[in-house]
GUMARNU-480003 format. One record per residue (C-alpha): x, y, z; residue in one letter. Coordinates in Angstrom, 3 decimals, always signed. Layout:
<nodes>
         u         v         w  lumdo
         X         Y         Z      A
...
</nodes>
This chain:
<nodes>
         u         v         w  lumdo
   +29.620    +5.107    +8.871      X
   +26.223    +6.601    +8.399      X
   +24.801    +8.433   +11.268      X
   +21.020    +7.073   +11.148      X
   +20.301    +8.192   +14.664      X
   +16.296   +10.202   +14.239      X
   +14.972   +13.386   +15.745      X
   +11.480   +13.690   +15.284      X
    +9.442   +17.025   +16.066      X
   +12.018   +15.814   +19.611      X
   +11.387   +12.650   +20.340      X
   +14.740   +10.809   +19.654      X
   +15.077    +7.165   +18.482      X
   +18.392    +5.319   +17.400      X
   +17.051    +4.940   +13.966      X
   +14.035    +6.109   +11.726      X
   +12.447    +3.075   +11.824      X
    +8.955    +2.317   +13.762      X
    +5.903    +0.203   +14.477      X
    +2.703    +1.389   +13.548      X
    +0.011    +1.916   +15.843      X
    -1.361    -1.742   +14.582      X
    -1.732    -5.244   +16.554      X
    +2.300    -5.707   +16.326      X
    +2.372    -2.846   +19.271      X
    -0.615    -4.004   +21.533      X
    +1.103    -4.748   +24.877      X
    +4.578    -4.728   +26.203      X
    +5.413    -8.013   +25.369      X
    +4.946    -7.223   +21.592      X
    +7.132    -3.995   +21.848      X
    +9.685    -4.946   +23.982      X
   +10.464    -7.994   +22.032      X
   +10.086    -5.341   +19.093      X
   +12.858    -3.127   +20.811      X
   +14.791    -6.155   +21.279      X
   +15.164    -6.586   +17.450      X
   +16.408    -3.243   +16.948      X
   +13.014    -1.387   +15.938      X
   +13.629    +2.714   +17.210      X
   +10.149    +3.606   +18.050      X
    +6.619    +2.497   +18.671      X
    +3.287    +4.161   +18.112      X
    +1.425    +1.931   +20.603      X
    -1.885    +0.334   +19.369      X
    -4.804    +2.794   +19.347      X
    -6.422    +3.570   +23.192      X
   -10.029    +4.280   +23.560      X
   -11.665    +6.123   +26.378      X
   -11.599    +5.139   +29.667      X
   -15.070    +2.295   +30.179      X
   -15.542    -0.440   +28.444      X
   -13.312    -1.586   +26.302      X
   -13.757    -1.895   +22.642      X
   -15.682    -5.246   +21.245      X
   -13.972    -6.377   +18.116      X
   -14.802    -9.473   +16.292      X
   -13.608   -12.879   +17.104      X
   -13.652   -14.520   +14.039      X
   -11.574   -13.644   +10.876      X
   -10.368   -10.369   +11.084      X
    -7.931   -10.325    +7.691      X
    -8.015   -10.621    +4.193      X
    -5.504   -10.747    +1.440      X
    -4.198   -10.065    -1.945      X
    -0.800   -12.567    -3.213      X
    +1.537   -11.998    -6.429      X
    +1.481   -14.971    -8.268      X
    +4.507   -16.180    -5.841      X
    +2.589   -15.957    -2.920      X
    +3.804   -13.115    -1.702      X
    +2.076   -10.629    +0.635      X
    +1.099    -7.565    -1.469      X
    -1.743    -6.473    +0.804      X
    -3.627    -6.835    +3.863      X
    -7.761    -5.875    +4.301      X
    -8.028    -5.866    +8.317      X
   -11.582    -5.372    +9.962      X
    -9.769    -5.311   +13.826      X
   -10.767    -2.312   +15.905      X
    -8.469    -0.206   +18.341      X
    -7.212    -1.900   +21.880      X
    -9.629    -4.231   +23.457      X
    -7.448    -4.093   +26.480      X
    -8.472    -1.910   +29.262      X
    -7.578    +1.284   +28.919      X
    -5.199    +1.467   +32.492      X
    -3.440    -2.022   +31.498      X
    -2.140    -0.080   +28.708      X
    -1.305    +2.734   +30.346      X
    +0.735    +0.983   +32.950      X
    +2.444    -1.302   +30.601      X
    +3.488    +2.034   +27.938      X
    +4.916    +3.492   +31.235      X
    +6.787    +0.249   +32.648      X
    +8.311    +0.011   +28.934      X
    +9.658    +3.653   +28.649      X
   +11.116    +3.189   +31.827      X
   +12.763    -0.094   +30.850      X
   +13.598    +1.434   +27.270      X
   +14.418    +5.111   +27.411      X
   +16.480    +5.616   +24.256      X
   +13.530    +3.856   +22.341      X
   +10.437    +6.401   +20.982      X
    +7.249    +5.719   +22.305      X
    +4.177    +7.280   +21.271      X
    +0.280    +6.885   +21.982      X
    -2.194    +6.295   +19.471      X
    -5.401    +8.269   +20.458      X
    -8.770    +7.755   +19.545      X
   -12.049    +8.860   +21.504      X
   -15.433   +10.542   +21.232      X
   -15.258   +14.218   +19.383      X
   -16.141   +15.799   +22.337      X
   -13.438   +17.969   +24.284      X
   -14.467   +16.619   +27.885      X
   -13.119   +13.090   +26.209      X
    -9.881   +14.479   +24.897      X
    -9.267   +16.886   +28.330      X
    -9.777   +13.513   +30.050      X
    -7.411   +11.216   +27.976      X
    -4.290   +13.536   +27.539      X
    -3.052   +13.581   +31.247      X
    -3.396   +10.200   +31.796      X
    -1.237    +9.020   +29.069      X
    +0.831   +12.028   +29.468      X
    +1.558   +10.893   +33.025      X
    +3.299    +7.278   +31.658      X
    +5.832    +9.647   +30.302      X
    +6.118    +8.580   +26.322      X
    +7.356   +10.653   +24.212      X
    +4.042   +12.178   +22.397      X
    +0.624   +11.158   +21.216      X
    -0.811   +10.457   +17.611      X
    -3.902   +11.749   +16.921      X
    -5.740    +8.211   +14.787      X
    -8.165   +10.060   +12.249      X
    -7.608    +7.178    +9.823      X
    -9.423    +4.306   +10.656      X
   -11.939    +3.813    +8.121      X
   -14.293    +0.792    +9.260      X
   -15.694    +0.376   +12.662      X
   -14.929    +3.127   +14.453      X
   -15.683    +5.240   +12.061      X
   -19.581    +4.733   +12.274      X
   -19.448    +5.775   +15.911      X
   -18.028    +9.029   +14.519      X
   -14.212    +8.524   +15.168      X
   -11.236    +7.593   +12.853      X
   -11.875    +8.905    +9.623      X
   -15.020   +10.253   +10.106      X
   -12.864   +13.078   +11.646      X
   -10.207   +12.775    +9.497      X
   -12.351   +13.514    +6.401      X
   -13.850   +17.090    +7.486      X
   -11.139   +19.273    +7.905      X
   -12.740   +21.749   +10.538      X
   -13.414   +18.695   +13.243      X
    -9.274   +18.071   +12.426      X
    -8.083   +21.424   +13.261      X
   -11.014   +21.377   +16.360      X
    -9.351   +18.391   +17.589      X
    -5.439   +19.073   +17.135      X
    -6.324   +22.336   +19.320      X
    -8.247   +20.797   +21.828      X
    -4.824   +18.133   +22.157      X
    -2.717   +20.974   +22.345      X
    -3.973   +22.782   +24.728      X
    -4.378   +20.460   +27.015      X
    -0.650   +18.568   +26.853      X
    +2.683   +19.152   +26.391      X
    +3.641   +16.267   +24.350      X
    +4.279   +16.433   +20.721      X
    +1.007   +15.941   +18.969      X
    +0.958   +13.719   +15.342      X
    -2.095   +13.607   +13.270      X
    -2.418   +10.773   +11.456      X
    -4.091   +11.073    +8.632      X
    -6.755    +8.983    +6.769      X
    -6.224    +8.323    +2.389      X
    -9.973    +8.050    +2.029      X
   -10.005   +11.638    +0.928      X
   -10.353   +13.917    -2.121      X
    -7.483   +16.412    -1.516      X
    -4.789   +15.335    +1.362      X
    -3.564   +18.851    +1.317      X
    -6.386   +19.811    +3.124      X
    -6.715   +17.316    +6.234      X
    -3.248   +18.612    +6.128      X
    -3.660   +22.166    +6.027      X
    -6.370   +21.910    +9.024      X
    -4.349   +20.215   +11.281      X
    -1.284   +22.930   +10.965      X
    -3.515   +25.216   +11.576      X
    -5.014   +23.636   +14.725      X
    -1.131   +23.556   +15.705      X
    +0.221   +20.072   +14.961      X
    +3.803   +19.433   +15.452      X
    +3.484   +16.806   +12.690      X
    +1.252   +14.544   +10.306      X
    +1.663   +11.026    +9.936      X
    +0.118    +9.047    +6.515      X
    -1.108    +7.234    +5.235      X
    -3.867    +4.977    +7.415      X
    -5.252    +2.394    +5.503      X
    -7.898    +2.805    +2.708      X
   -11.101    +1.483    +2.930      X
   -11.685    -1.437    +0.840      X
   -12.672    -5.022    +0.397      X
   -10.129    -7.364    -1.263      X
   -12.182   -10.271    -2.379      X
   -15.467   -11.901    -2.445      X
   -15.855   -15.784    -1.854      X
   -17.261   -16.935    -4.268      X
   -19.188   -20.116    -2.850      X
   -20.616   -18.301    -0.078      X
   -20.885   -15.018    -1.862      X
   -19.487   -12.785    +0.804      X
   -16.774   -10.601    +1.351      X
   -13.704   -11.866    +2.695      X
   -12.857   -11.996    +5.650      X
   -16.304   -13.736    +6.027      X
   -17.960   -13.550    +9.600      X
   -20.726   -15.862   +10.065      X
   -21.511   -15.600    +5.769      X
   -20.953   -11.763    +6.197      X
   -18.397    -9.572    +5.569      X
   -17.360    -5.681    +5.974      X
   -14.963    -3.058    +4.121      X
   -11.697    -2.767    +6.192      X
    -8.633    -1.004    +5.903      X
    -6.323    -2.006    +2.805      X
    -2.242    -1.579    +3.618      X
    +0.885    -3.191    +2.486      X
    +3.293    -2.931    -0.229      X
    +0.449    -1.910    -2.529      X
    -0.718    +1.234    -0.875      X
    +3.090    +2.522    -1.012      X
    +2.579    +4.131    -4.417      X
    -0.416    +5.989    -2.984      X
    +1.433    +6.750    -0.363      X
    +4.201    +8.405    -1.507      X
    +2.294   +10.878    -3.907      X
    +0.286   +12.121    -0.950      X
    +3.178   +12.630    +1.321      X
    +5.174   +14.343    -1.529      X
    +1.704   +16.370    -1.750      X
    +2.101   +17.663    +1.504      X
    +5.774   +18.588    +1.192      X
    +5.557   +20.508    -1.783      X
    +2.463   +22.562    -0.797      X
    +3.366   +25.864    +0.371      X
    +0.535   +25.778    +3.135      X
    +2.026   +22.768    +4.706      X
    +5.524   +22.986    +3.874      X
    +8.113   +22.342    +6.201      X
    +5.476   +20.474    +8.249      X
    +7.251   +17.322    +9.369      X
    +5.874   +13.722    +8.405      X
    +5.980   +10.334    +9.247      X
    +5.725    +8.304    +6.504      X
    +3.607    +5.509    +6.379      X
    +2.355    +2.679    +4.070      X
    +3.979    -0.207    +2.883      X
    +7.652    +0.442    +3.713      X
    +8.513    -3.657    +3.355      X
   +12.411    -2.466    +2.570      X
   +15.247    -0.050    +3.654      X
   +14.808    +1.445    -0.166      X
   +10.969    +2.139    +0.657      X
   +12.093    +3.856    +3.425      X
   +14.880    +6.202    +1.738      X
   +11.736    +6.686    -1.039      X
    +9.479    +8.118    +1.664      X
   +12.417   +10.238    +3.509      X
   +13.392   +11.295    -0.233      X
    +9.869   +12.927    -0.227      X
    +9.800   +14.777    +2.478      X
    +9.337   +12.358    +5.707      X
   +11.250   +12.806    +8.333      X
   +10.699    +8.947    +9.842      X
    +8.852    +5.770    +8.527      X
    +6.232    +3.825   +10.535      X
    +6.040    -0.151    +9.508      X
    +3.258    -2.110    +9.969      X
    +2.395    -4.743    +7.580      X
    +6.160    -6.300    +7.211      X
    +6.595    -6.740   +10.386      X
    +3.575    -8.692   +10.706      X
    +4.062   -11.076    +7.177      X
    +8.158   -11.893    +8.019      X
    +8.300   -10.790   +11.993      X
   +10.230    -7.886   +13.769      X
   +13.595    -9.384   +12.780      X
   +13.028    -7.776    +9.569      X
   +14.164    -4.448   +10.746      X
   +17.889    -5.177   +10.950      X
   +17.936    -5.516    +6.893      X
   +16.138    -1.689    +6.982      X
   +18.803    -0.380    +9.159      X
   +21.701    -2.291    +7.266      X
   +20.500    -1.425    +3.999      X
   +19.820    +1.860    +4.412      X
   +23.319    +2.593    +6.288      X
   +25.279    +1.068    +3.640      X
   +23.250    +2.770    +1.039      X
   +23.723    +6.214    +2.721      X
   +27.985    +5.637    +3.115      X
   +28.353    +4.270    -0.659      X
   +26.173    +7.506    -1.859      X
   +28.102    +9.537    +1.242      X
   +25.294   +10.192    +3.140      X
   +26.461   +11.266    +6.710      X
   +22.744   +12.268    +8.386      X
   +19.548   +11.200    +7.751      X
   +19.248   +15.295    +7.050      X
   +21.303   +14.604    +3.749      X
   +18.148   +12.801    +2.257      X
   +15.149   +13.639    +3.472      X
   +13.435   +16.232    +1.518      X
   +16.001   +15.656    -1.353      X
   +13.131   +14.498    -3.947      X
   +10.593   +16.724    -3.341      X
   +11.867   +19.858    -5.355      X
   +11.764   +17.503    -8.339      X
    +8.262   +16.724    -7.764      X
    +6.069   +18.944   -10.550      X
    +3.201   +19.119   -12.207      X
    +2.632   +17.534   -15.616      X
    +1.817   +20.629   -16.727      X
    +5.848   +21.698   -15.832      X
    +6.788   +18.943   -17.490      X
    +9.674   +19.325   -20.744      X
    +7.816   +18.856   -23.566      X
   +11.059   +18.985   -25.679      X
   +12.654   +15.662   -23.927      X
   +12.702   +12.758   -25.983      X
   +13.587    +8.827   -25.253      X
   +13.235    +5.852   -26.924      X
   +13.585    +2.215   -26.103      X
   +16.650    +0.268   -26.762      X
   +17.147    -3.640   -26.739      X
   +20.217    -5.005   -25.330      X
   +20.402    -8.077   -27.864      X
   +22.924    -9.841   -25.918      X
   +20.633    -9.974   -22.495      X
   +16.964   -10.675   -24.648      X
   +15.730   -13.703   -24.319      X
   +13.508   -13.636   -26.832      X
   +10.121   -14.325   -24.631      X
    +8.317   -11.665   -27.115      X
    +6.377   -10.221   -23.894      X
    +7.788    -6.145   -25.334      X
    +6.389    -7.295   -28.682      X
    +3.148    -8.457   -27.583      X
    +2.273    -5.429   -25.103      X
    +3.418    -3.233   -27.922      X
    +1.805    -4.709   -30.849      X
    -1.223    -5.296   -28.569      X
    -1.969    -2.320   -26.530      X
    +0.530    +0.123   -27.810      X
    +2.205    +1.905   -30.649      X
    +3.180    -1.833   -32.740      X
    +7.012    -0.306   -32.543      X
    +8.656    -3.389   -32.022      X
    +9.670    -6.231   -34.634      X
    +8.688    -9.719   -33.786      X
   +10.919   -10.660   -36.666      X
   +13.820    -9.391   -38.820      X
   +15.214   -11.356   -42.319      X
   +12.725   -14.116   -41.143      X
   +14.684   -14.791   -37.535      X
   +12.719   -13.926   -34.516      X
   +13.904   -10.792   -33.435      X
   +13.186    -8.221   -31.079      X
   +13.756    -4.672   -32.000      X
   +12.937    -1.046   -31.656      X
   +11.478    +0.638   -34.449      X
   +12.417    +4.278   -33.919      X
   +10.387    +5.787   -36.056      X
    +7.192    +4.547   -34.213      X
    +8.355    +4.148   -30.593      X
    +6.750    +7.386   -28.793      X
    +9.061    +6.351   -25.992      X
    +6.394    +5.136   -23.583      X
    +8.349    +2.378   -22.037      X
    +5.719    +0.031   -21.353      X
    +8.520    -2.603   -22.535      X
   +10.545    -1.936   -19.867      X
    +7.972    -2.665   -17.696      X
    +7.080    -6.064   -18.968      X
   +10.496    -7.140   -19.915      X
   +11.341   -10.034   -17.255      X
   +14.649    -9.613   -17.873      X
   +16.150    -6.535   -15.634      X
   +18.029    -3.642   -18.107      X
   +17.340    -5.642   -20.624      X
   +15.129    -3.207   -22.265      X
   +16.290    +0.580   -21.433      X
   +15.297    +3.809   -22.072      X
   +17.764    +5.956   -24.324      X
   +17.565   +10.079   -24.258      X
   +18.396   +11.851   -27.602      X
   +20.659   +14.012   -27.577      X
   +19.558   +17.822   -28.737      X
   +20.312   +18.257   -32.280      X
   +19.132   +14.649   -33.561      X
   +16.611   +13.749   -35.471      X
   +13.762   +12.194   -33.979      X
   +12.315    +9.970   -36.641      X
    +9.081    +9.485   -35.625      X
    +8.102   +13.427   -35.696      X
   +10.670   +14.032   -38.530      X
   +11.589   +16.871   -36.309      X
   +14.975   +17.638   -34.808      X
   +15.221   +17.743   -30.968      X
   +14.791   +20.915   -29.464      X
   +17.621   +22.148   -26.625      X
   +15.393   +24.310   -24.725      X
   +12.776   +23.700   -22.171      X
    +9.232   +24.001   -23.174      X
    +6.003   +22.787   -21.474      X
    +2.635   +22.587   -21.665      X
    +1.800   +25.951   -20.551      X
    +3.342   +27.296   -23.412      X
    +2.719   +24.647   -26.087      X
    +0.624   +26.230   -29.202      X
    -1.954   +23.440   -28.465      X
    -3.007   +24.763   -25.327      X
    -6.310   +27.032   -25.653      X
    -4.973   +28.881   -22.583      X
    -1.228   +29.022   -23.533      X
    +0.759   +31.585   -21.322      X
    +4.392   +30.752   -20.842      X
    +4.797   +29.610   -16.582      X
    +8.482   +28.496   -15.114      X
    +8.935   +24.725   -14.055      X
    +8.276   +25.494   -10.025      X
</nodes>
C-alpha cells in the first residue's frame, strides 16, 4: 500500500493533505473536529497583532459563481483575518498540538511591516509549540489597505525584508504565502529565498468581484447597497494555480524551493496535479467549506489507490515528476501532428463538434454525409486544434489521433517530419537560431 505519510521543510503529517489558513481553521473546535476526519495538517486562521482585534463585517461576507448544476466553482470572500483575541488563539493552537501531536500545525501571520511587530509576534506563537509559521502576503482586500497581505506580497524587497526579519527571530520553519495578484510570481518567489524561506505556499486568492446585483446595482456580496473586491478561490483558480507553482519549480532561481500548493484542490487528482508540479503538500480550503471536512477521506483514498495501481510507493515518486515536461511554447515540436477522430459507435449525434467547428473554427467537420446526418473529420482541414474534444459531451468520444512520421498530412500536402523542430529554428522566425527543448 502507498506510503502517503508527508515531510514538509520537517514538519511531519500522516498525509499531504491540509486546511488553509481560512474560517474552516479559526478555533480548536473547527480543527480538532478537522483532525478527527482525517485532515494531516492545519495552517490556523490568520493572527493579527496583539490589541484589538480585527473588525470584520457582519453582514454578507461571500459571493459566488455556480456551473449550470449548481455546483460550487468559486467563492469571492470579503472576511478579514481572526477577530478572536490574539491569546485565545494562542492558547487554543497550543492545547490542540498537545492533544494532536502527529497532526501539522502551523500559524498564519499577519501584522504591521514594522520589525518591532514581527520581533513581538514570533515568540509568542513559537512558545504554543506548532510546528512553523506562514508568512500571509496574500490577502488582497481589507488588510491590504492598512499595508499588510498583498500589499507586501506585491513588492518583492518588503518580502525578502520580512522573511529575514521572521528568521531571525524564530526557529520554526517559515512559509511565505504568496499572493496571485502579481505580474511575474517568480519574483515574490525569488525575494523570499533570498530573505531565507524554508518554503512558499500559493496561491492566496485573487482579487475580484464575482457579480453585480442587478436591482440594487451593487456588487455582491452587498453590505448595506455596497459592495467590495474580495478574494476569488475554488475550483476555478486551480488552473491559475498550477501554472504559477510549475513557474516556480522550473525557475532555476527558485528551484528546489519547496511548495505548498494551494488553490482549488476539490479532489485527490487535483492534488497529485499540484504534487506532479512541483509541490511538496496541498492546502484545501474551499472544499472543505462547500461539502464539509469529511471530504478528505476520498483525497486520501483516491490518491492511495491511484499511487499502488501506477506503483507509487512515496509521495517522493510523484512530486516534481511533471515539471521537467513543463516548456516554453517556443520549445515546443513544431513537427508533431494530430488530428481529431470520431468514434461513430459512441456519437450521439448532438452536432455540438460541428457547430463549434463550423462556427468558430476551421469548418473541418461534416454535419452530413450521402444526405444522413453525420459527424466526421475532414482531414484535410482539421489543424488538429481539438476544440471538439472539448465540447463533445460524450467522454472519448471525440479523440485526438498522432500521425505517425512518414504520412501524409493532407491538409499541408506535406509528409510528417521525424525530427524535432521548434520555433526557434522555424524559417518564419525573424530571429531564428536553433535552441534545445530545456
Amino acid at each position: 500500500m502507498a506510503d502517503i505519510r508527508n515531510n514538509f521543510v520537517g514538519i511531519k503529517s500522516p498525509n499531504p493533505f491540509w486546511l488553509a489558513s481560512a474560517p474552516p481553521t479559526d478555533k480548536a473546535y473547527n480543527v480538532e473536529r478537522a483532525f478527527k476526519a482525517g485532515w494531516g495538517g492545519v495552517v490556523w486562521k490568520t493572527l493579527g497583532a496583539e490589541g484589538p482585534p480585527v473588525v470584520n463585517v457582519n453582514g454578507p461576507r461571500y459571493g459566488a459563481i455556480w456551473g449550470a448544476d449548481r455546483r460550487l466553482l468559486g467563492l469571492n470572500n470579503i472576511e478579514l483575518i481572526t477577530d478572536r483575541d490574539l491569546y485565545v488563539n494562542l492558547r487554543e493552537m497550543k492545547e490542540v498540538k498537545k492533544n494532536w501531536p502527529d497532526r501539522a500545525i502551523v500559524a498564519s501571520i499577519m501584522v504591521p511591516c514594522e520589525e518591532e511587530a514581527w520581533k513581538a509576534i514570533l515568540p509568542l506563537v513559537e512558545e504554543t509549540e506548532v510546528d512553523g509559521i506562514e508568512l500571509n502576503f496574500g490577502c488582497p482586500h481589507g488588510m491590504s489597505e492598512r499595508g499588510m497581505g498583498s500589499a507586501v506580497g506585491q513588492v518583492p524587497e518588503y518580502i525578502e525584508m520580512v522573511v529575514r526579519w521572521c528568521k531571525q527571530y524564530t526557529r520554526m520553519p517559515v512559509i511565505t504565502k504568496l499572493t496571485p495578484n502579481i505580474t511575474d510570481i517568480r519574483y515574490p518567489a525569488r525575494a523570499a529565498k533570498a530573505g531565507g524561506t524554508d518554503a512558499v505556499s500559493l496561491i492566496n486568492t485573487i482579487s475580484s468581484i464575482v457579480s453585480v446585483d442587478l436591482d440594487n446595482f451593487a456588487p455582491v456580496p452587498t453590505i448595506d447597497g455596497r459592495g467590495s473586491h474580495g478574494g476569488y478561490c475554488g475550483p476555478a483558480v486551480k488552473p491559475i494555480a498550477l501554472n504559477m507553482v510549475a513557474e516556480i519549480a522550473r525557475d532555476p532561481e527558485t528551484y528546489g524551493l519547496p511548495i505548498s500548493g494551494i488553490g482549488g484542490v476539490t479532489t485527490w487528482r487535483d492534488a497529485a496535479e499540484f504534487l506532479a508540479l512541483g509541490a511538496g503538500n496541498v492546502q484545501v480550503c474551499t472544499a472543505a467549506m462547500t461539502y464539509g471536512f469529511k471530504i478528505v477521506q476520498e483525497m486520501i483514498t483516491g490518491l492511495s489507490d491511484w499511487m499502488d495501481a501506477k506503483g507509487h510507493r512515496t509521495l517522493d515518486d510523484i512530486c516534481g515528476r511533471a515539471v521537467s515536461n513543463v516548456t516554453d511554447w517556443r520549445y515546443l515540436n513544431l513537427n508533431y501532428v494530430a488530428k481529431a477522430h470520431i468514434d461513430q459507435e459512441l456519437c450521439i449525434k448532438c452536432g455540438r463538434c460541428h457547430i463549434a467547428c463550423e462556427d468558430t473554427s476551421h469548418q473541418a467537420i461534416t454535419s452530413q454525409v450521402d444526405g444522413i446526418r453525420h459527424f466526421e473529420v475532414m482531414d484535410d482541414e482539421c489543424v488538429g486544434c481539438n476544440l471538439c474534444v472539448n465540447v463533445c459531451p460524450v467522454e472519448n468520444c471525440i479523440t485526438m489521433e498522432p500521425l505517425a512520421a512518414g504520412e501524409l498530412d493532407q491538409r499541408t500536402g506535406k509528409v510528417v517530419e521525424p525530427t524535432y523542430a521548434n520555433w526557434t529554428m522555424h524559417p518564419n522566425n525573424p530571429m531564428a537560431a536553433p535552441v534545445a527543448a530545456e
